[in-house]
Residue frames relative to the residue before (quaternion, step in Angstrom):
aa qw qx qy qz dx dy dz
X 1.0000 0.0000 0.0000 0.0000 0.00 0.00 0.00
X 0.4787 -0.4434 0.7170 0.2452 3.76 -1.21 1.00
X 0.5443 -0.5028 0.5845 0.3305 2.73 -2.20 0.41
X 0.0054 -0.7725 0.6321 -0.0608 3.18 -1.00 1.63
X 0.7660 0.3762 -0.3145 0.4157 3.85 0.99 -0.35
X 0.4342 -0.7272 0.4911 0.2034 3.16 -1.68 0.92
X 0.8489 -0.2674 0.2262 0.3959 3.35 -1.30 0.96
X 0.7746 0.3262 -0.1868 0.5087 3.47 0.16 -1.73
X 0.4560 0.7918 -0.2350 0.3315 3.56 0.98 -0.72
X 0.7052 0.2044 -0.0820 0.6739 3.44 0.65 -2.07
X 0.4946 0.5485 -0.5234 0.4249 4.15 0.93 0.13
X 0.6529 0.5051 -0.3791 0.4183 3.67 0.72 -0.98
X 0.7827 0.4859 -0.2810 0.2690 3.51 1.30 -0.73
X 0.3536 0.5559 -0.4036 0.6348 3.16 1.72 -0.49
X 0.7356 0.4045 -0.4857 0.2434 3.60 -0.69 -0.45
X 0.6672 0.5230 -0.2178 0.4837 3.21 1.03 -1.20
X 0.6459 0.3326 -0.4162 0.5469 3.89 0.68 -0.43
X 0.6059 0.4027 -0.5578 0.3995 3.98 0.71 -0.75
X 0.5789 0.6528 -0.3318 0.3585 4.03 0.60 -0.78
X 0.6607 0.4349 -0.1673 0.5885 3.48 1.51 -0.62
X 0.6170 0.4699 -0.3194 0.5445 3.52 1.05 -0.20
X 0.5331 0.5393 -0.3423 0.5548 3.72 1.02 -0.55
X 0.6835 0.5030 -0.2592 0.4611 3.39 0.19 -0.82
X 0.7723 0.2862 -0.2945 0.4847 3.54 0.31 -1.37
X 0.7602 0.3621 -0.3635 0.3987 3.95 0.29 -0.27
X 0.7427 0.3693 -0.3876 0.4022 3.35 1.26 0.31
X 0.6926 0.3496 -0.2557 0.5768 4.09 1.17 -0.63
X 0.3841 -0.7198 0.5738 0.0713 3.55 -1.19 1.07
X 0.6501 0.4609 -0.3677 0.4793 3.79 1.19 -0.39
X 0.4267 -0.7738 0.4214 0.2040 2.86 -0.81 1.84
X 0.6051 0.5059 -0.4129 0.4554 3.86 0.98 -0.51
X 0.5477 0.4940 -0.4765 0.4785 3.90 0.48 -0.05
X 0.7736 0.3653 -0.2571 0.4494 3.11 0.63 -0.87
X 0.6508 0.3693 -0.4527 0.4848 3.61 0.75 0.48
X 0.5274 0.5529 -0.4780 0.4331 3.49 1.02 0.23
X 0.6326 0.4803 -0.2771 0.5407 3.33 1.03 -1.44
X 0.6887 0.4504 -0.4718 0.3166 4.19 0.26 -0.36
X 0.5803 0.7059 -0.2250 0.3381 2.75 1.77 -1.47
X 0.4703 0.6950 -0.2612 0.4771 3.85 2.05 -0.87
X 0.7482 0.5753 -0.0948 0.3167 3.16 0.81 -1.80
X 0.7493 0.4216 -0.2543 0.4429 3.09 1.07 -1.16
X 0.4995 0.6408 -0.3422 0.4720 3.39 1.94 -0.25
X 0.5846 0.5945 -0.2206 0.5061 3.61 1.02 -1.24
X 0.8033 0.2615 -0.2889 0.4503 3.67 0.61 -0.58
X 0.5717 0.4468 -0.4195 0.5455 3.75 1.10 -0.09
X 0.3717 0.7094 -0.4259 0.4210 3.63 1.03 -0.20
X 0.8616 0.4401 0.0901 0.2362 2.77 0.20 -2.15
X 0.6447 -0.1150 -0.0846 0.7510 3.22 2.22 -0.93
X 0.4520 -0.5558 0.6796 0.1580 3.47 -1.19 1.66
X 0.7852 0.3663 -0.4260 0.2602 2.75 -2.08 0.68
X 0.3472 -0.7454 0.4709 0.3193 3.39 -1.00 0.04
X 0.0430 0.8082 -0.5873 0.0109 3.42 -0.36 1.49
X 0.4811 -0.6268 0.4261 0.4405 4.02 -0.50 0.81
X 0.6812 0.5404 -0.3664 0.3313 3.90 0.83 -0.62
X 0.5910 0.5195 -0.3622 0.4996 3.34 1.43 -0.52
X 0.6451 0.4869 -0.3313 0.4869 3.51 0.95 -0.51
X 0.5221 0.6293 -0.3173 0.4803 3.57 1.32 -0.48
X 0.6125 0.5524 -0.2414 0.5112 3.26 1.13 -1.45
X 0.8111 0.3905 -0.1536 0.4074 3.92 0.19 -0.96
X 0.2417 0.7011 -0.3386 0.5791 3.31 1.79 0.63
X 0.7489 0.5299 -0.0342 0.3965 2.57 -0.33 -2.16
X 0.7724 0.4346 -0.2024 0.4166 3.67 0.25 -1.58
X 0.7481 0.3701 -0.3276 0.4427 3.51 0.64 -1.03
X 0.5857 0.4252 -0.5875 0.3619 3.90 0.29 0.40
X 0.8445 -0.4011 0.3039 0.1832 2.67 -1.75 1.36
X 0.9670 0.0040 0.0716 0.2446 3.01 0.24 -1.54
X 0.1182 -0.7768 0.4720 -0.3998 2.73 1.41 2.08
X 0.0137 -0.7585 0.6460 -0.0846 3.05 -0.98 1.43
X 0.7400 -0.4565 0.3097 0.3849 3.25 -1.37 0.85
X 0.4775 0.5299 -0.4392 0.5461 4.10 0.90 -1.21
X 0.7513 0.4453 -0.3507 0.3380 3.58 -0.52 -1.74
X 0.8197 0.3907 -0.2004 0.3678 3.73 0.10 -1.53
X 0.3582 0.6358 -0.3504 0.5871 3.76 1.98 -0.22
X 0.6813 0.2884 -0.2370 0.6297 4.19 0.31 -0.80
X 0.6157 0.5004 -0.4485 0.4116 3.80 0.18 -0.54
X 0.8529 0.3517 -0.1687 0.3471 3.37 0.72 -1.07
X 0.4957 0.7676 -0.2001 0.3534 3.02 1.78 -0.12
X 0.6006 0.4952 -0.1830 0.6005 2.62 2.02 -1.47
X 0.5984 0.5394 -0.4011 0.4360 3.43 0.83 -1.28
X 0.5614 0.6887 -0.3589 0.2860 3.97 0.04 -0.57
X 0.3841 0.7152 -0.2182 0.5416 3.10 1.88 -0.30
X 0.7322 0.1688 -0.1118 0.6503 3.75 1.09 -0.48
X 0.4203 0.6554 -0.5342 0.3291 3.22 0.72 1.51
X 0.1778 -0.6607 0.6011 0.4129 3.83 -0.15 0.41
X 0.2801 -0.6611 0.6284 0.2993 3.50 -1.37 0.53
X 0.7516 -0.4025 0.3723 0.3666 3.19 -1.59 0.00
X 0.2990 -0.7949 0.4470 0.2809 3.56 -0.66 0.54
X 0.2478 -0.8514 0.4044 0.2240 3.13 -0.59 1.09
X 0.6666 -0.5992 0.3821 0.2251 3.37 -0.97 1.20
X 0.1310 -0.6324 0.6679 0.3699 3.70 -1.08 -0.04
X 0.7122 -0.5172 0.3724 0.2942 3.11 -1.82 0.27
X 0.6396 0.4330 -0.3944 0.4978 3.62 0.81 0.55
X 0.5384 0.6009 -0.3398 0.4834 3.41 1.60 -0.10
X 0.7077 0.4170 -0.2683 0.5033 3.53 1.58 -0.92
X 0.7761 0.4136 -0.2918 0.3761 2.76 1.00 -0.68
X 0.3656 0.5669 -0.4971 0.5457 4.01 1.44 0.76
X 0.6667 0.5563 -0.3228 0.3767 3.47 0.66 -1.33
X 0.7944 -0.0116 -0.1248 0.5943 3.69 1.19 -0.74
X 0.1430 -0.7870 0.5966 -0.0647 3.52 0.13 1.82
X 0.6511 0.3980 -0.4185 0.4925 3.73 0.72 0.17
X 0.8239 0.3429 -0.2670 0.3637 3.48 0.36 -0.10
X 0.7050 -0.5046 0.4474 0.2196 2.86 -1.48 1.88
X 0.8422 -0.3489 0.2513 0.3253 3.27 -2.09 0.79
X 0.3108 -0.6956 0.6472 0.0259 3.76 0.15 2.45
X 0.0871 -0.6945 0.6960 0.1600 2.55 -1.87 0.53
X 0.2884 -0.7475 0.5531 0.2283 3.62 0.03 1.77
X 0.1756 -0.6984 0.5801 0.3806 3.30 -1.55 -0.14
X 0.7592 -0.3817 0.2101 0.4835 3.90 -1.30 0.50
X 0.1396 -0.5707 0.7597 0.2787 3.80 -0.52 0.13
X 0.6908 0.4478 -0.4361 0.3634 3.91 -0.34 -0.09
X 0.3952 0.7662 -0.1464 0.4852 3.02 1.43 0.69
X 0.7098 0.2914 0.0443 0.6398 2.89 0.78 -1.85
X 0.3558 -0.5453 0.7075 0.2748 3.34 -1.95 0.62
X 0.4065 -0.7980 0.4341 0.0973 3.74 -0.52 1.69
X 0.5404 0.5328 -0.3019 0.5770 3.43 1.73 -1.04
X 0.7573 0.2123 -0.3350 0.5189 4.07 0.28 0.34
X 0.5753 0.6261 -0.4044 0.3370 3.48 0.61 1.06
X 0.0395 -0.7842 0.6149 0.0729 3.81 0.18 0.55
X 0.8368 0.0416 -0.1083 0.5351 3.58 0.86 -0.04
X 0.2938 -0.6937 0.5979 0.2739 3.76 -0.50 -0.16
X 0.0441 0.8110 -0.5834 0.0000 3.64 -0.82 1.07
X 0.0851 -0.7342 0.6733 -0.0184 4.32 -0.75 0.14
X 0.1850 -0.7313 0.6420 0.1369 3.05 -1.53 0.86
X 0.3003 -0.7216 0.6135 0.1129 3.38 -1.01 0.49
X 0.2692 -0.8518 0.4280 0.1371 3.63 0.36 1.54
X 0.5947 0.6811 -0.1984 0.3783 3.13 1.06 -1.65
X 0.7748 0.1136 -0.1325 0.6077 3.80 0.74 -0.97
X 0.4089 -0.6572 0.5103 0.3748 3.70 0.58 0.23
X 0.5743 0.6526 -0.4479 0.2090 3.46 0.18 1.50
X 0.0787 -0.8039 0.5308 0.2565 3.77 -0.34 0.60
X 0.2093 -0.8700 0.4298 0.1204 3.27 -1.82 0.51
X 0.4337 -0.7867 0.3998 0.1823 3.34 0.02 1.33
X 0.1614 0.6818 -0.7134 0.0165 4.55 -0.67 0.56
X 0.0540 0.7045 -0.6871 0.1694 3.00 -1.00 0.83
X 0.3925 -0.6086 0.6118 0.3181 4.00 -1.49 0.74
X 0.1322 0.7442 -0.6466 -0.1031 3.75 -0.89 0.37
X 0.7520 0.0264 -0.0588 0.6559 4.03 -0.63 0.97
X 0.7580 -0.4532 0.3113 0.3509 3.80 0.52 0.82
X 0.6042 0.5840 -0.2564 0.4777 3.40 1.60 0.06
X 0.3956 -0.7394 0.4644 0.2849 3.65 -0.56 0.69
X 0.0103 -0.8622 0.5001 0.0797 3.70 -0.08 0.89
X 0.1879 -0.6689 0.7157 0.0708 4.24 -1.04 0.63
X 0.0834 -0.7537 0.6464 -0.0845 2.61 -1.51 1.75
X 0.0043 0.8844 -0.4520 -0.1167 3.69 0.20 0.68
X 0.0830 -0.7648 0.6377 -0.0382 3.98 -0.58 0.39
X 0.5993 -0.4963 0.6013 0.1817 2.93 -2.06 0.67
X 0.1014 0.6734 -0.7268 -0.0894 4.35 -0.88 0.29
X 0.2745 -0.7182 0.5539 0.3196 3.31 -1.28 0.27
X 0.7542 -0.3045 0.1975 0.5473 3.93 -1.21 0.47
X 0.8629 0.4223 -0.0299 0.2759 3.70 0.66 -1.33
X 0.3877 -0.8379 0.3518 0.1544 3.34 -0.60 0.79
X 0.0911 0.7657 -0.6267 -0.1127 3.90 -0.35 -0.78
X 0.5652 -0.5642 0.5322 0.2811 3.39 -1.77 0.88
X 0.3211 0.7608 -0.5598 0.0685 3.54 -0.47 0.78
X 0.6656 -0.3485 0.3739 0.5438 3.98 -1.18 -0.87
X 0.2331 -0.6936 0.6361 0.2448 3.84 -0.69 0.68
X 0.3717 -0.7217 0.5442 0.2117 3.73 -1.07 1.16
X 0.6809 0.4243 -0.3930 0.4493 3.51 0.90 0.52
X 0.6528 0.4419 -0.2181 0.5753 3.71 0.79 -0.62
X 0.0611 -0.7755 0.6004 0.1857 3.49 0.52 -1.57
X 0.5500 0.4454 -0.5146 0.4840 3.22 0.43 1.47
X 0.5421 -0.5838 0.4851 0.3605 3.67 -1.28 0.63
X 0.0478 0.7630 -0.6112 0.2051 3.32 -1.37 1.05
X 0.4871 -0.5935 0.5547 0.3206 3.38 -1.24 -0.71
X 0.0542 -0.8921 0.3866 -0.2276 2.73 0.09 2.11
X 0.1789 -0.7838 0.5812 0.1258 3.98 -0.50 0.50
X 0.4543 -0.6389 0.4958 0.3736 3.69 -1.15 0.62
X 0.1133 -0.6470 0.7421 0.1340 4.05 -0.45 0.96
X 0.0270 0.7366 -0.6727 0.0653 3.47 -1.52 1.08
X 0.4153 -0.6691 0.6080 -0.1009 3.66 -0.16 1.53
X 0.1111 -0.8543 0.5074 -0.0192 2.97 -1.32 1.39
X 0.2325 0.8867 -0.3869 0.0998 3.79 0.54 1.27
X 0.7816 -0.4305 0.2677 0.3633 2.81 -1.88 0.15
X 0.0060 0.8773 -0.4130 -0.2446 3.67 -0.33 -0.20
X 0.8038 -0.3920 -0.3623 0.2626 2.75 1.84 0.90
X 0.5862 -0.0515 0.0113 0.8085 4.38 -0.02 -0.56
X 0.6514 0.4321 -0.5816 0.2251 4.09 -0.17 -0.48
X 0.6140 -0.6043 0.4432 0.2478 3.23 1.12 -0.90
X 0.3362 0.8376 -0.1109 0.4160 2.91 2.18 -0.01
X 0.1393 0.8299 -0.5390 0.0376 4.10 0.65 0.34
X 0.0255 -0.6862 0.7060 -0.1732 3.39 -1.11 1.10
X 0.4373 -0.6587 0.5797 0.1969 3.83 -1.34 1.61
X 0.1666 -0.7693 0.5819 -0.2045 2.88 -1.51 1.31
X 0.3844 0.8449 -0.2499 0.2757 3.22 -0.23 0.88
X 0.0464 0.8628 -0.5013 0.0465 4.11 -0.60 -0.36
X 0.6742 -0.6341 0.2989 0.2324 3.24 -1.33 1.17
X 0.0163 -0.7496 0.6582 -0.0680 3.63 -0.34 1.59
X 0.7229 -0.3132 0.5107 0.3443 3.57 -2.12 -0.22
X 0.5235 -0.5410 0.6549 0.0656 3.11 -1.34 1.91
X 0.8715 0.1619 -0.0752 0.4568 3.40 0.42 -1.11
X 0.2129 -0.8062 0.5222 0.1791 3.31 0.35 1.69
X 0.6052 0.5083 -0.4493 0.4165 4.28 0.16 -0.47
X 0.6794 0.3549 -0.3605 0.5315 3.52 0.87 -0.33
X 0.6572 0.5158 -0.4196 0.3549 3.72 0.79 -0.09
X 0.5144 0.5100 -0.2875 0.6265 3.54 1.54 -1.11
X 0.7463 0.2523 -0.4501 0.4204 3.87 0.45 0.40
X 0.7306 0.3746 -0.2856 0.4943 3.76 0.80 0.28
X 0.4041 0.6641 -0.3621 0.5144 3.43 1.76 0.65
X 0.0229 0.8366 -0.5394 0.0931 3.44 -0.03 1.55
X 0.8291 0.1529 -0.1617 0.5128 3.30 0.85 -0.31
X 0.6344 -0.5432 0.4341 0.3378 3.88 -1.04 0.95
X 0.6882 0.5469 -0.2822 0.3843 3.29 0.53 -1.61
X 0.6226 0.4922 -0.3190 0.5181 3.56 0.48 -0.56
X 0.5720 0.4022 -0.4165 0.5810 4.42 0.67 -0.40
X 0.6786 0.4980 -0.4337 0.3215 3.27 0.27 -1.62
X 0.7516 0.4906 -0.2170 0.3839 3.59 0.02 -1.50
X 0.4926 0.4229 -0.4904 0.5814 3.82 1.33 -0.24
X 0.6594 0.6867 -0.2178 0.2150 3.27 0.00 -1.14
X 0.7388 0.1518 -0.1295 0.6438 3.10 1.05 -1.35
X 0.3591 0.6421 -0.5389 0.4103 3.75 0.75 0.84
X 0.7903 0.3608 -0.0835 0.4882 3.29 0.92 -1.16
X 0.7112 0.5674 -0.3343 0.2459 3.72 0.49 -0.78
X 0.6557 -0.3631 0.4215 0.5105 3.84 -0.98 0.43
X 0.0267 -0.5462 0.8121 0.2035 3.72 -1.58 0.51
X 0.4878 -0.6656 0.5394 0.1676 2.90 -1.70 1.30
Protein backbone atom coordinates (compact mmCIF):
# COMPACT_ATOMS: atom_id res chain seq x y z
CA UNK A 1 0.00 0.00 0.00
CA UNK A 2 1.19 3.76 -1.00
CA UNK A 3 0.67 6.22 1.47
CA UNK A 4 -3.03 6.11 1.74
CA UNK A 5 -3.89 6.95 5.55
CA UNK A 6 -4.45 10.19 7.23
CA UNK A 7 -2.85 11.23 10.42
CA UNK A 8 -6.18 11.16 12.41
CA UNK A 9 -6.84 7.90 10.64
CA UNK A 10 -3.58 5.74 11.76
CA UNK A 11 -4.53 7.77 15.37
CA UNK A 12 -7.99 6.06 15.29
CA UNK A 13 -5.87 2.92 14.85
CA UNK A 14 -3.46 3.01 17.55
CA UNK A 15 -6.30 3.73 19.80
CA UNK A 16 -8.24 0.83 19.06
CA UNK A 17 -5.22 -1.74 19.30
CA UNK A 18 -4.00 0.40 22.59
CA UNK A 19 -7.93 -0.27 23.75
CA UNK A 20 -7.31 -4.00 23.02
CA UNK A 21 -4.22 -4.19 25.00
CA UNK A 22 -6.05 -2.76 28.12
CA UNK A 23 -8.43 -5.33 27.98
CA UNK A 24 -6.13 -8.30 27.39
CA UNK A 25 -3.78 -7.52 30.50
CA UNK A 26 -6.60 -6.59 32.53
CA UNK A 27 -10.05 -9.10 31.97
CA UNK A 28 -9.43 -12.95 32.05
CA UNK A 29 -12.97 -13.97 30.52
CA UNK A 30 -12.16 -15.22 27.36
CA UNK A 31 -15.81 -14.45 25.88
CA UNK A 32 -15.53 -10.64 26.83
CA UNK A 33 -12.69 -10.66 25.16
CA UNK A 34 -14.08 -11.97 21.97
CA UNK A 35 -16.81 -9.55 22.11
CA UNK A 36 -14.45 -6.69 22.82
CA UNK A 37 -12.00 -8.07 19.68
CA UNK A 38 -14.98 -8.75 17.82
CA UNK A 39 -15.50 -4.38 18.42
CA UNK A 40 -12.01 -3.86 17.23
CA UNK A 41 -11.93 -5.49 14.17
CA UNK A 42 -15.12 -3.35 13.47
CA UNK A 43 -13.38 -0.01 14.67
CA UNK A 44 -10.57 -0.58 12.23
CA UNK A 45 -12.64 -1.30 8.99
CA UNK A 46 -14.64 1.64 10.30
CA UNK A 47 -11.78 3.69 10.30
CA UNK A 48 -10.07 2.54 6.86
CA UNK A 49 -12.59 1.41 3.93
CA UNK A 50 -11.37 -0.63 1.35
CA UNK A 51 -9.54 -3.64 1.12
CA UNK A 52 -5.92 -3.04 1.90
CA UNK A 53 -3.79 -6.47 2.76
CA UNK A 54 -1.99 -4.22 5.59
CA UNK A 55 -5.15 -3.48 7.31
CA UNK A 56 -5.85 -7.08 7.29
CA UNK A 57 -2.23 -7.54 8.46
CA UNK A 58 -3.03 -5.09 11.17
CA UNK A 59 -6.12 -7.24 12.62
CA UNK A 60 -3.89 -10.33 12.83
CA UNK A 61 -1.50 -8.88 14.72
CA UNK A 62 -4.16 -7.20 17.20
CA UNK A 63 -6.18 -10.19 18.07
CA UNK A 64 -3.26 -12.20 19.77
CA UNK A 65 -3.55 -12.26 23.22
CA UNK A 66 -0.36 -11.42 24.02
CA UNK A 67 0.45 -8.20 22.37
CA UNK A 68 2.04 -5.80 24.36
CA UNK A 69 2.14 -2.17 24.19
CA UNK A 70 6.41 -2.35 23.30
CA UNK A 71 5.42 -4.92 20.38
CA UNK A 72 2.31 -2.86 18.83
CA UNK A 73 4.64 0.64 19.47
CA UNK A 74 7.28 -1.04 16.55
CA UNK A 75 4.24 -2.35 14.60
CA UNK A 76 3.08 1.04 14.28
CA UNK A 77 6.14 2.67 13.78
CA UNK A 78 6.83 0.67 10.84
CA UNK A 79 3.25 0.88 9.71
CA UNK A 80 3.54 4.88 9.59
CA UNK A 81 5.09 4.43 6.33
CA UNK A 82 1.48 4.64 4.79
CA UNK A 83 0.86 7.87 6.33
CA UNK A 84 0.26 10.87 3.98
CA UNK A 85 2.05 13.55 5.99
CA UNK A 86 0.87 16.91 6.25
CA UNK A 87 1.69 19.10 3.44
CA UNK A 88 3.94 21.49 4.18
CA UNK A 89 3.03 24.91 3.09
CA UNK A 90 5.41 27.52 1.55
CA UNK A 91 5.68 30.72 3.23
CA UNK A 92 3.41 32.71 1.01
CA UNK A 93 0.82 29.99 1.36
CA UNK A 94 0.92 30.71 5.27
CA UNK A 95 1.27 33.69 5.04
CA UNK A 96 -2.19 34.23 2.50
CA UNK A 97 -3.82 31.77 4.85
CA UNK A 98 -3.31 34.48 7.66
CA UNK A 99 -3.33 37.88 5.63
CA UNK A 100 -4.56 39.69 8.74
CA UNK A 101 -1.94 38.98 10.95
CA UNK A 102 1.01 41.09 11.79
CA UNK A 103 4.71 39.68 11.82
CA UNK A 104 3.51 35.37 12.29
CA UNK A 105 5.56 33.47 13.86
CA UNK A 106 5.40 30.03 11.78
CA UNK A 107 6.90 27.25 13.62
CA UNK A 108 9.68 24.82 11.76
CA UNK A 109 7.67 22.02 10.06
CA UNK A 110 11.16 20.22 10.05
CA UNK A 111 10.42 19.83 13.36
CA UNK A 112 7.34 18.14 13.52
CA UNK A 113 6.58 14.39 12.70
CA UNK A 114 3.97 15.47 9.68
CA UNK A 115 2.48 11.78 9.54
CA UNK A 116 0.72 12.66 13.13
CA UNK A 117 -0.69 15.89 12.04
CA UNK A 118 -4.26 16.43 10.71
CA UNK A 119 -3.68 20.02 11.31
CA UNK A 120 -0.71 22.08 12.47
CA UNK A 121 -1.41 24.35 15.54
CA UNK A 122 1.30 27.05 17.68
CA UNK A 123 0.75 29.27 20.35
CA UNK A 124 1.84 32.66 20.41
CA UNK A 125 2.35 33.38 24.27
CA UNK A 126 3.43 36.89 23.92
CA UNK A 127 -0.03 38.12 22.37
CA UNK A 128 -2.23 35.47 23.87
CA UNK A 129 -2.87 33.85 20.51
CA UNK A 130 -3.28 30.32 19.09
CA UNK A 131 -3.14 29.39 15.44
CA UNK A 132 -4.99 26.79 13.77
CA UNK A 133 -3.49 25.57 9.56
CA UNK A 134 -5.16 23.00 8.42
CA UNK A 135 -5.97 21.67 4.38
CA UNK A 136 -9.81 21.96 3.99
CA UNK A 137 -11.16 20.85 0.18
CA UNK A 138 -7.37 20.94 -0.83
CA UNK A 139 -7.09 24.50 0.32
CA UNK A 140 -4.76 25.76 2.99
CA UNK A 141 -7.01 27.37 5.61
CA UNK A 142 -5.64 29.93 8.93
CA UNK A 143 -7.49 30.12 11.88
CA UNK A 144 -6.32 32.65 14.40
CA UNK A 145 -8.04 33.11 18.02
CA UNK A 146 -7.62 34.70 21.27
CA UNK A 147 -6.45 31.88 24.50
CA UNK A 148 -6.29 33.26 27.78
CA UNK A 149 -2.94 32.68 30.14
CA UNK A 150 -5.06 29.73 31.81
CA UNK A 151 -6.13 26.45 31.34
CA UNK A 152 -8.81 23.97 32.94
CA UNK A 153 -9.36 20.12 32.46
CA UNK A 154 -12.22 19.95 30.20
CA UNK A 155 -13.63 18.14 26.62
CA UNK A 156 -11.37 19.50 23.66
CA UNK A 157 -13.99 20.48 20.72
CA UNK A 158 -11.60 19.19 18.28
CA UNK A 159 -10.24 15.79 19.44
CA UNK A 160 -13.09 15.15 21.98
CA UNK A 161 -11.18 13.92 24.73
CA UNK A 162 -10.52 15.50 28.27
CA UNK A 163 -7.32 17.43 28.56
CA UNK A 164 -5.98 20.78 29.22
CA UNK A 165 -7.93 22.96 27.38
CA UNK A 166 -8.21 26.96 26.88
CA UNK A 167 -11.32 28.83 25.40
CA UNK A 168 -9.85 29.75 21.60
CA UNK A 169 -12.37 32.54 20.43
CA UNK A 170 -11.92 33.75 16.67
CA UNK A 171 -13.07 36.83 15.37
CA UNK A 172 -15.47 36.74 12.13
CA UNK A 173 -17.41 38.10 9.71
CA UNK A 174 -20.92 36.98 10.00
CA UNK A 175 -21.80 38.61 7.11
CA UNK A 176 -22.25 40.92 3.38
CA UNK A 177 -23.49 43.55 6.30
CA UNK A 178 -20.18 43.56 7.55
CA UNK A 179 -21.03 42.70 10.98
CA UNK A 180 -18.08 40.66 13.09
CA UNK A 181 -19.03 38.85 16.22
CA UNK A 182 -16.35 36.31 18.53
CA UNK A 183 -16.76 32.86 18.03
CA UNK A 184 -15.40 30.10 19.35
CA UNK A 185 -14.86 27.05 22.14
CA UNK A 186 -12.59 25.23 24.41
CA UNK A 187 -9.80 23.24 22.38
CA UNK A 188 -6.08 21.67 23.40
CA UNK A 189 -3.33 24.07 24.74
CA UNK A 190 -1.27 21.38 23.51
CA UNK A 191 -2.17 21.03 19.90
CA UNK A 192 0.63 17.82 19.29
CA UNK A 193 -1.19 16.11 21.93
CA UNK A 194 -4.50 16.85 20.21
CA UNK A 195 -3.38 15.67 16.54
CA UNK A 196 -2.62 12.48 18.68
CA UNK A 197 -6.13 11.83 20.14
CA UNK A 198 -7.86 13.15 16.89
CA UNK A 199 -9.57 10.14 15.40
CA UNK A 200 -12.03 11.47 13.42
CA UNK A 201 -11.98 14.64 10.77
CA UNK A 202 -15.55 15.38 11.36
CA UNK A 203 -15.01 16.53 14.76
CA UNK A 204 -11.98 19.52 13.34
CA UNK A 205 -14.20 20.18 10.50
CA UNK A 206 -17.29 21.21 12.62
CA UNK A 207 -14.81 23.26 15.07
CA UNK A 208 -13.59 24.87 12.26
CA UNK A 209 -16.48 25.87 10.47
CA UNK A 210 -18.00 27.13 13.85
CA UNK A 211 -15.41 29.64 13.96
CA UNK A 212 -14.14 30.73 10.52
CA UNK A 213 -14.91 34.10 8.53
CA UNK A 214 -18.16 33.50 6.14
CA UNK A 215 -17.17 34.98 3.01
Amino acid sequence: MKPTIQPYQYMALRQTVDELINVYQSVNDRHTVQTVQALAVEKIREAVPGNYPEIEELITFSLDTRLTKARAQRWFDDFKAFVVPFAVPSAKQVEKAFRKVKKLKVPDFEQLDLREHTYIGWNDPGSQKKFLLLYADERLLGIAGSIPAGTKKNICSICHKEGNVALFMATTKTGAEGTYTKKGNYICIDSEQCNRQLTDRKNLDHFIEQVKEVK
